[in-house]
C-alpha positions in Angstrom: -4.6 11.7 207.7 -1.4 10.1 209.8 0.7 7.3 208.7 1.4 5.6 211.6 4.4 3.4 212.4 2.8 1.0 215.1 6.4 -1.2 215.3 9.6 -2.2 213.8 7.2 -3.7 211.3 4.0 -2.2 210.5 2.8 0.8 209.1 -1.3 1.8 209.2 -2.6 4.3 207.0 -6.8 4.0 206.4 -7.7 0.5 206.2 -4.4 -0.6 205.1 -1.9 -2.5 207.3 1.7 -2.7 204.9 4.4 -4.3 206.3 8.2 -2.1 207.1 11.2 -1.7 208.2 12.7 1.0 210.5 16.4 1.8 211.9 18.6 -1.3 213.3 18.2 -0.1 216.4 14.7 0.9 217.0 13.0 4.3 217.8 14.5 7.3 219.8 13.4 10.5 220.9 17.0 11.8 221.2 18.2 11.0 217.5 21.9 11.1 216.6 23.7 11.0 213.5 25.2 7.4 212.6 22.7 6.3 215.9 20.9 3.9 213.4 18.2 4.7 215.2 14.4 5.9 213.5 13.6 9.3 215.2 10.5 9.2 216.9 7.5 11.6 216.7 4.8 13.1 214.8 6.5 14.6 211.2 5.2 16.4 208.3 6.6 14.9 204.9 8.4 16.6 202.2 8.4 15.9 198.7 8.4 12.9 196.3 11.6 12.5 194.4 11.8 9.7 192.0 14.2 8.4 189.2 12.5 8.8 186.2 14.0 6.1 184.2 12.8 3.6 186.8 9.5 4.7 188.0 6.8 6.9 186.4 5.8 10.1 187.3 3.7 9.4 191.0 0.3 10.1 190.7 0.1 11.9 194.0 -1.2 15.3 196.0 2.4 15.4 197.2 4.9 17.9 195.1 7.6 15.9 192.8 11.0 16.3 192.2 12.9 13.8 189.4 16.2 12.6 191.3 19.3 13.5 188.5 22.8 11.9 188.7 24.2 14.8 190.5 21.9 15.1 193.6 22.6 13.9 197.0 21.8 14.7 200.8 24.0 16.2 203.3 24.4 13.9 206.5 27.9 16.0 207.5 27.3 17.8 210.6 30.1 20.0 209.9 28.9 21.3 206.8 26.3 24.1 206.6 24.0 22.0 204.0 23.5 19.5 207.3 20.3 17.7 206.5 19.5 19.6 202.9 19.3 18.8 199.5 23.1 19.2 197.8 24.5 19.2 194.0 27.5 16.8 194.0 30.4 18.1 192.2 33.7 16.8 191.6 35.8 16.0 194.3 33.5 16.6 196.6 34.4 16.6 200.6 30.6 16.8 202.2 30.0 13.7 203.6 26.4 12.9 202.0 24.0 10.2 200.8 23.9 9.6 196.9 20.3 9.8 195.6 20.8 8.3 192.8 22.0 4.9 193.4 22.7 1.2 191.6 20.0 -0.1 194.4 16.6 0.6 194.1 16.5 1.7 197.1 15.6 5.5 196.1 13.8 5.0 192.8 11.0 6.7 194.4 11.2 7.9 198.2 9.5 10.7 200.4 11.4 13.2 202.6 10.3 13.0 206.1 11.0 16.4 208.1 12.9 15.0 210.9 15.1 17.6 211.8 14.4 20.5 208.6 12.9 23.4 209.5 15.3 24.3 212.1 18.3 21.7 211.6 20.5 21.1 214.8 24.0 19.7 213.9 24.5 16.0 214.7 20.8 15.7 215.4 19.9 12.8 212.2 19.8 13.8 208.6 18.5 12.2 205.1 15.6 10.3 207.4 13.1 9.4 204.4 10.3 7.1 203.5 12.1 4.5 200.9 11.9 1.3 199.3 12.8 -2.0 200.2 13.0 -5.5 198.3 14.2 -7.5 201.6 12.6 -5.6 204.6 16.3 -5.4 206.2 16.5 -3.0 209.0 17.8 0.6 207.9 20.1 3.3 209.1 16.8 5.1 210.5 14.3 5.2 207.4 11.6 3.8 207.0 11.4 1.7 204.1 8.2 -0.4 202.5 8.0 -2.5 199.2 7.4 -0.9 195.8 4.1 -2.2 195.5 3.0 -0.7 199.0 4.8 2.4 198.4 2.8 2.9 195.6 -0.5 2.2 196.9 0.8 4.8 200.0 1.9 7.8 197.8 -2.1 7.6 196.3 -3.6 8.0 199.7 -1.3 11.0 201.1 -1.7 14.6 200.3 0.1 17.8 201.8 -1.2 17.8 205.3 -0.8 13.7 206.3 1.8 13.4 209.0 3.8 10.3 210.2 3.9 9.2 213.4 6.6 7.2 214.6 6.0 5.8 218.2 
């Protein structure tokens, strides 16, 4: 099974056709960091994580993580935990994306593995499948409504890809 992002606005999955958002400037196949660009390709997904005092526990095939006050993502280039999960700690000087956040943003949201297995610095980082209340472009997610999301995370199991084009 592929989720496919046809454009700027639509994802398919089966029969369903839920509407998106994607980077403010489009698709590349050269992504940078800061390019606010969504990467282009075919990409495996990582896990769920989800805040549990906003969302249940996802019924889904996919692995979950609960997102807790201290987690973030490292978008620094400089920093060895480029593109990784991180624990923020006090004073912390690794530029990085907070998880848990006052948005809703990521209540619930789905690691996509742009850039993971073998990170290159500068190349995009934190690039995840999030929510959205306003369908605002992103910073190069891709980003669907709660209710969609929802109905998405039932459908996907281990081996669905996304394709971006």
């Amino acid at each position: 099974m592929t989720i496919i992002i046809k454009n700027k606005e639509t994802l398919l999955i089966d029969e369903f056709k839920f509407k998106c958002s994607v980077g403010k400037k489009g698709f590349t196949r050269n992504k940078k960091e800061g390019d606010l660009k969504t990467p282009a390709g075919i990409f495996e997904l990582g896990k769920i994580y989800y805040r549990p005092d906003r969302i249940e526990k996802p019924l889904s095939k996919l692995q979950t993580t609960t997102i807790k006050k201290n987690m973030g993502w490292c978008d620094d280039p400089k920093s060895k935990y480029y593109n990784k999960l991180i624990k923020i700690k006090k004073n912390f000087k690794i530029n990085h994306e907070k998880l848990y956040r006052k948005d809703n943003k990521y209540d619930i949201f789905i690691l996509i593995k742009h850039n993971y297995k073998k990170v290159i610095k500068n190349q995009g980082s934190a690039i995840f499948l999030h929510l959205t209340k306003n369908y605002l472009p992103t910073k190069g997610c891709v980003a669907l409504s709660k209710k969609d999301f929802l109905i998405l995370i039932k459908l996907i199991n281990k081996k669905t890809k996304i394709k971006i084009t």
